[in-house]
C-alpha positions as CSV (number, residue, x, y, z in Angstrom):
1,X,0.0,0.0,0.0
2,X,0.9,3.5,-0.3
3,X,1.4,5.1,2.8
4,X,1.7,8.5,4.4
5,X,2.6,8.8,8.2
6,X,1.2,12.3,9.3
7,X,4.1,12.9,12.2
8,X,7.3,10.4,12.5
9,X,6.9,10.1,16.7
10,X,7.4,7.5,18.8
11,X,4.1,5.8,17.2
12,X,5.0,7.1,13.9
13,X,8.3,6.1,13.6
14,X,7.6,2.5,14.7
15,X,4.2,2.2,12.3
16,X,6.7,3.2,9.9
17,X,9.4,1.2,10.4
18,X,7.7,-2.2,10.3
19,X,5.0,-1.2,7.1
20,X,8.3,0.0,5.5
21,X,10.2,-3.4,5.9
22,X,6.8,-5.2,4.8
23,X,6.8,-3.8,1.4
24,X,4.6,-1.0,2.0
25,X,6.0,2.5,0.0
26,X,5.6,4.8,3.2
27,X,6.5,8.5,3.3
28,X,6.8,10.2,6.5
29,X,5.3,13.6,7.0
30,X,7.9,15.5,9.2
31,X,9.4,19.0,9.6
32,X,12.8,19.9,11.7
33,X,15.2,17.4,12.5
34,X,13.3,14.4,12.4
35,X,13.2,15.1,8.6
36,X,17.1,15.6,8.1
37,X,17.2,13.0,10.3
38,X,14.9,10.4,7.9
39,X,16.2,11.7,4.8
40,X,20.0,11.0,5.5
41,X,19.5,7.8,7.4
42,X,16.2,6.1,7.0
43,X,14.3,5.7,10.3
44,X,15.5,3.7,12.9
45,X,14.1,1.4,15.1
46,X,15.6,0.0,18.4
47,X,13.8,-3.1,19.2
48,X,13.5,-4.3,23.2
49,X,15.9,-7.1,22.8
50,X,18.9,-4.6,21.9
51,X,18.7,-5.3,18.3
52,X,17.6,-2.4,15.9
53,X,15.7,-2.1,11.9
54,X,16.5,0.8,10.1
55,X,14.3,1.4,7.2
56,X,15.7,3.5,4.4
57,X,12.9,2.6,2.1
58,X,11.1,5.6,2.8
59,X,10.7,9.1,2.2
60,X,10.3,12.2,4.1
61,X,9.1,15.1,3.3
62,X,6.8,18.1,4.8
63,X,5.2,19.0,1.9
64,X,1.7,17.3,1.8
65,X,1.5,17.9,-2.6
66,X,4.8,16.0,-3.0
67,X,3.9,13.7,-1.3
68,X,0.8,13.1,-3.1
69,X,-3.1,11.2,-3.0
70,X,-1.9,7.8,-0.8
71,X,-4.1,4.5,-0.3
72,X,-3.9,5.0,3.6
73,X,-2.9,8.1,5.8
74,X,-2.2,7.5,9.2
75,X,-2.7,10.5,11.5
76,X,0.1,9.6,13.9
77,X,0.4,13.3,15.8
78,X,-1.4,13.9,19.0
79,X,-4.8,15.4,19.4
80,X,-4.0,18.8,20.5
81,X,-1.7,18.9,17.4
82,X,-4.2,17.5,14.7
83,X,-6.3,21.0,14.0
84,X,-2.7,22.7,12.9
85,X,-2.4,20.5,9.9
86,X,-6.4,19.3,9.4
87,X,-6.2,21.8,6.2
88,X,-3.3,20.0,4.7
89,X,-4.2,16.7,5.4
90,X,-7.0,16.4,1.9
91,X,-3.5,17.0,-0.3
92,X,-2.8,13.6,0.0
93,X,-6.5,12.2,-0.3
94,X,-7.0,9.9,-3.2
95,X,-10.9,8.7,-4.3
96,X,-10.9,6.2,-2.0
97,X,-7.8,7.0,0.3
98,X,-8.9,6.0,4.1
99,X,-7.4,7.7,7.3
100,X,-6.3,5.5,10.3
101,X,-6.6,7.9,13.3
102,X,-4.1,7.0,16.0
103,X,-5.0,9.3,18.9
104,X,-5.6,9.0,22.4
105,X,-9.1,9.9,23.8
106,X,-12.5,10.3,22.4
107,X,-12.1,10.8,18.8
108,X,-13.5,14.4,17.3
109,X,-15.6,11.9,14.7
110,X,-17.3,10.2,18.1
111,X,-20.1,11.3,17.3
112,X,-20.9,10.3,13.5
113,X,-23.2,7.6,13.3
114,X,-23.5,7.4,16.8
115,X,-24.9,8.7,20.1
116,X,-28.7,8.8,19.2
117,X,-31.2,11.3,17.5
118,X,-30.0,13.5,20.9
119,X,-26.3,13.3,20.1
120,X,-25.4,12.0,16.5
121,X,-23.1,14.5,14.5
122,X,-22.4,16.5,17.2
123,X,-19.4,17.8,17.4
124,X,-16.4,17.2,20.4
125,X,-15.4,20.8,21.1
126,X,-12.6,19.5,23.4
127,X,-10.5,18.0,20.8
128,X,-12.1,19.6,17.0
129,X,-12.7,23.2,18.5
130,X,-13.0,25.1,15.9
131,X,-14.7,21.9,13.4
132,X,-11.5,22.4,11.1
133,X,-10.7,18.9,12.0
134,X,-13.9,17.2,10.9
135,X,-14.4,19.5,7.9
136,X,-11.0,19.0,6.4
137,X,-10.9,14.9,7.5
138,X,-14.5,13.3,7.3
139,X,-15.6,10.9,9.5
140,X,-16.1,9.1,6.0
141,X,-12.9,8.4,5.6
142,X,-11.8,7.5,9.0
143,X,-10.9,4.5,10.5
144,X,-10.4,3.8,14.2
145,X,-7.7,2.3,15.6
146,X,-6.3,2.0,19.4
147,X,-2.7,2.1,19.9
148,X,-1.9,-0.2,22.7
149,X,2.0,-0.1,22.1
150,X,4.6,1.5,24.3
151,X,7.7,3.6,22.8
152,X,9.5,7.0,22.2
153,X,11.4,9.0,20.2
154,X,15.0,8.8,21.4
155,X,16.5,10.6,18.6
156,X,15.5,12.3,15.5
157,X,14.8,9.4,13.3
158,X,14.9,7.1,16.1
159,X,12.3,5.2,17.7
160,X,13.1,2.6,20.8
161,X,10.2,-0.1,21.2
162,X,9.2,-0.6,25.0
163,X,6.2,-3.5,24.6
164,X,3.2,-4.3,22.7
165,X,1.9,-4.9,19.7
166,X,-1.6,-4.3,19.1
167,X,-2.8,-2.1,17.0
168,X,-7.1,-2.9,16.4
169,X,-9.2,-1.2,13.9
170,X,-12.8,-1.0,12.9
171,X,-15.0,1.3,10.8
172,X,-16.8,4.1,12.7
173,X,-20.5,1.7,11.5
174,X,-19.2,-1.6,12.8
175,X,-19.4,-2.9,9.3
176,X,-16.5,-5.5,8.5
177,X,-15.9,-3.3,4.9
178,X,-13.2,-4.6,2.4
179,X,-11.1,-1.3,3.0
180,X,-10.7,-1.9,6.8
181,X,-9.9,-6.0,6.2
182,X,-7.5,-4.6,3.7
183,X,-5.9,-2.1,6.3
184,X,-5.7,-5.2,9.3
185,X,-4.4,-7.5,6.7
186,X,-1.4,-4.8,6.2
187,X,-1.1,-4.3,9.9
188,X,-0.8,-7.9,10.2
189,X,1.6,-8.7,7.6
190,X,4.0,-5.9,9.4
191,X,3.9,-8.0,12.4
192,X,1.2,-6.0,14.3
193,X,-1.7,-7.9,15.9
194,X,-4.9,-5.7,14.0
195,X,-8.3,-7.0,14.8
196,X,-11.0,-6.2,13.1
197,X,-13.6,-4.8,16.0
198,X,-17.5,-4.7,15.3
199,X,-17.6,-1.2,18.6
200,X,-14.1,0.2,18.2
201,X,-15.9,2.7,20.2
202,X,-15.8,-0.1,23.3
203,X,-12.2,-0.5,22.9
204,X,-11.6,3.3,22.5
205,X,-13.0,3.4,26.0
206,X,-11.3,0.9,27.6
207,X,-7.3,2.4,27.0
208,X,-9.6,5.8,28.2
209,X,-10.5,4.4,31.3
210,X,-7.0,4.4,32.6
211,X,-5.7,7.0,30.5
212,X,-8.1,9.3,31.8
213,X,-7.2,8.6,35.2
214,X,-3.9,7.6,35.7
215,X,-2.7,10.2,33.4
216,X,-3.1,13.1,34.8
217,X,-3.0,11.6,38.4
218,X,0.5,11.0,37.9
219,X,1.4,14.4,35.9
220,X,0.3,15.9,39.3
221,X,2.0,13.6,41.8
222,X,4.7,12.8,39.7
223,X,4.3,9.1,40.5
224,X,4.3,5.9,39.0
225,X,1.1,3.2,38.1
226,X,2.3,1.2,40.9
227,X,2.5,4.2,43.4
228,X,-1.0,5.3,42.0
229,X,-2.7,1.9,42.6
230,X,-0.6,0.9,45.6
231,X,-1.6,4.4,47.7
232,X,-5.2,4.0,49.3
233,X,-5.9,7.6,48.7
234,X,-4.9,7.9,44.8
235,X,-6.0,4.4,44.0
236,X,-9.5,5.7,45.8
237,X,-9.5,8.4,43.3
238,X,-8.9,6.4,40.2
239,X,-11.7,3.9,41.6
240,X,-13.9,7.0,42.0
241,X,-12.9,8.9,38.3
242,X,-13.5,5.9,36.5
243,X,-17.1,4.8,37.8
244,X,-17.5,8.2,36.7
245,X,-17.0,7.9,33.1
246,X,-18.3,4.2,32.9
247,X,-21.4,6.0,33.8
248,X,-21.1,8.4,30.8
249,X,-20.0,5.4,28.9
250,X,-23.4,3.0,29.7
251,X,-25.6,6.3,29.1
252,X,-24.0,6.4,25.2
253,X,-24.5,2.5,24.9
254,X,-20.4,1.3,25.7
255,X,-20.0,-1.7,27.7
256,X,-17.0,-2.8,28.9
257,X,-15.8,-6.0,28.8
258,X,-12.9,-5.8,31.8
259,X,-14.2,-4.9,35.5
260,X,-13.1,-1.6,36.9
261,X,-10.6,-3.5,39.8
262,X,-9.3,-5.9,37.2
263,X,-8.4,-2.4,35.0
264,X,-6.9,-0.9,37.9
265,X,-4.9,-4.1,39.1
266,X,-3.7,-4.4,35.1
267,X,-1.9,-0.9,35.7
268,X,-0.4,-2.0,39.1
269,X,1.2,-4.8,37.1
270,X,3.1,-2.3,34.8
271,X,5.3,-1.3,37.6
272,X,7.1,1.9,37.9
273,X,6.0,3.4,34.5
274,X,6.1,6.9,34.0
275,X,2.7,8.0,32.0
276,X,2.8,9.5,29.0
277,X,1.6,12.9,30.4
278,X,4.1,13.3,33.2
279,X,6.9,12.5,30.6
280,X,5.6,15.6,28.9
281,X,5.3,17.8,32.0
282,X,9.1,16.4,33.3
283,X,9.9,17.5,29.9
284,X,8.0,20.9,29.5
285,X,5.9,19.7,26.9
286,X,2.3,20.5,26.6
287,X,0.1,17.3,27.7
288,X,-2.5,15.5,26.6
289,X,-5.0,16.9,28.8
290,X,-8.3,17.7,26.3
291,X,-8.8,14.5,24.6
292,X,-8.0,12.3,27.3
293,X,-9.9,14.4,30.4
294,X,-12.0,17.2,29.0
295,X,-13.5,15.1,26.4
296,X,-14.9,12.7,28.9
297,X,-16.2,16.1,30.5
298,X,-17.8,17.2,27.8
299,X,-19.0,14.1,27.3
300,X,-20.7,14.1,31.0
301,X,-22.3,17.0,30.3
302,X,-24.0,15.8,27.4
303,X,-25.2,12.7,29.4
304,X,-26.1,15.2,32.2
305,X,-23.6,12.5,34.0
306,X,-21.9,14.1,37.3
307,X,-18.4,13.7,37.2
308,X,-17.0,16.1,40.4
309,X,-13.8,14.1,40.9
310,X,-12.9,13.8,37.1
311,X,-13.3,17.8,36.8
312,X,-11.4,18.2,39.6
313,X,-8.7,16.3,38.4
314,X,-9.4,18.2,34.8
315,X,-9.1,21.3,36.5
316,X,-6.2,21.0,38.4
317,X,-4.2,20.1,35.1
318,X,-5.0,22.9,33.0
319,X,-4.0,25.1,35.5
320,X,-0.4,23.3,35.5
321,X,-0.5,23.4,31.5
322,X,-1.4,26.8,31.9
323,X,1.2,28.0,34.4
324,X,3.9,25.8,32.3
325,X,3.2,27.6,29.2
326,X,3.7,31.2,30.9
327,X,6.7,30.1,32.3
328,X,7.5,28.5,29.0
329,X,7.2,32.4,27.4
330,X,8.7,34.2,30.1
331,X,12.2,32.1,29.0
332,X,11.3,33.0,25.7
333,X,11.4,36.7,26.2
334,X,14.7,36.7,28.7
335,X,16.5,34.7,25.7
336,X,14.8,37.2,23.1
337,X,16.3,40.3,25.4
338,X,19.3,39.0,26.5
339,X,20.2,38.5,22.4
């Protein structure tokens, strides 16, 4: 297939890597280092037994008309970054090109062909704000995915591989179409474990349930899953944020087929695992706080669904994104009046 990865992260570089070495003709779309870094060298990837693939099949580019209509585009950036290059992303659209959305969170297509007469086609203001997102990529074209891997960019062009594999997928109708066996057949074929789900919605809601939770938990303790679910007082929390959004969850027809204690004692079991948010507040980035915590606000509120610990939680975070990105410009400006 021809492919075009839409951000050459630590998901994106590892997608790329092994669709690369399957065959695939895959062209990374990457700006700054990452693309000097691709162009000269291939991307690499370091796997967890030590050993490493490099693939220097590929391209890299950042501009969306070179690279040109693709069979598959795989939106590998996070959700806060998707509305800055939503009106670039139809450049590489074919007739019948589909879009394999690898983000975190409720999706900003949740909502097509789903939620009732109440709720269907409405729009996820935490994560599409402006509707950019859903105008310039239709739900049409999308299909879901959850990423259940673990791994990070350690370099430009270099991706290290902590664990996992599974990568499943499912149209937004819960049809079984030709396009999305065609998609898990080329997931599978690169070595990743694709199932083709009948409620991706249901799975998007189980990697939530902790996501939403022990996320931005540990952002604000700076802590560990085990010290999370091995602390009465934070485990309590977890318990109480995600009976929360199971509620919201039931009220928009999602069952879930793990029990909340056997979801919390799966996260014990990881160990001392930094989250994904609280790498990115140790390393001043902006998290991940919208589509994995305000979306399942938003959510609430649509379900008239209480959720007082979750917007606690939600609250607390924004104002350390908030005071990080002051502090964030305030080094800007020395630097800019000390030059």
């Amino acid at each position: 297939m021809k492919v075009a990865i839409i951000g050459a992260g630590a998901i994106g570089g590892y997608v790329g890597v092994k669709l690369a070495l399957a065959g695939n003709d895959v062209t990374f779309i990457v700006r700054g280092a990452n693309l000097a870094a691709i162009r000269e060298h291939g991307m690499k990837l370091q796997l967890p037994d030590g050993s490493e693939q490099v693939a220097r099949n590929v391209r890299a580019t950042s501009d969306y008309t070179e690279a040109g209509p693709q069979d598959l585009v795989i939106l590998a950036l996070k959700a806060h970054q998707v509305e800055a290059v939503a009106r670039d992303v139809p450049k590489l659209f074919g007739p019948d090109t589909a879009v394999v959305t690898m983000q975190n969170g409720i999706p900003y297509w949740y909502f097509h062909q789903h939620g009732g007469a109440a709720l269907q086609g409405k729009r996820v203001t935490s994560v599409d704000p402006s509707g950019v997102v859903g105008e310039c990529i239709p739900a049409s074209r999308v299909i879901g995915c959850v990423v259940y891997p673990a791994s990070e960019l350690t370099a430009p062009g270099v991706v290290r591989h902590i664990e996992g594999d599974r990568f499943p997928v499912g149209e937004l109708d819960g049809s079984s179409s030709e396009r999305v066996q065609r998609i898990s057949e080329c997931f599978s074929a690169a070595g990743f474990k694709a199932p083709v789900l009948d409620d991706i919605r249901a799975e998007i809601w189980l990697k939530l349930w902790g996501n939403l939770t022990f996320n931005p938990i540990s952002s604000l303790s700076h802590s560990t899953l085990v010290d999370i679910c091995q602390f009465p007082l934070t485990r309590a929390l977890a318990a109480s944020m995600m009976t929360e959004a199971q509620t919201v969850a039931h009220k928009l027809g999602i069952r879930f087929r793990v029990p909340l204690d056997k979801r919390i004692a799966g996260a014990e079991k990881v160990g001392k695992h930094k989250t994904s948010m609280l790498q990115d507040i140790e390393a001043g980035r902006a998290p991940e706080i919208d589509a994995l915590v305000g979306s399942v606000v938003e959510l609430g509120r649509y379900t008239e669904t209480p959720t007082p610990h979750i917007d606690t939680v939600y609250a607390l975070v924004k104002l350390l994104a908030k005071t990080m990105d002051e502090e964030r410009g305030q080094v800007r400006l020395q630097a800019l009046e000390a030059a």
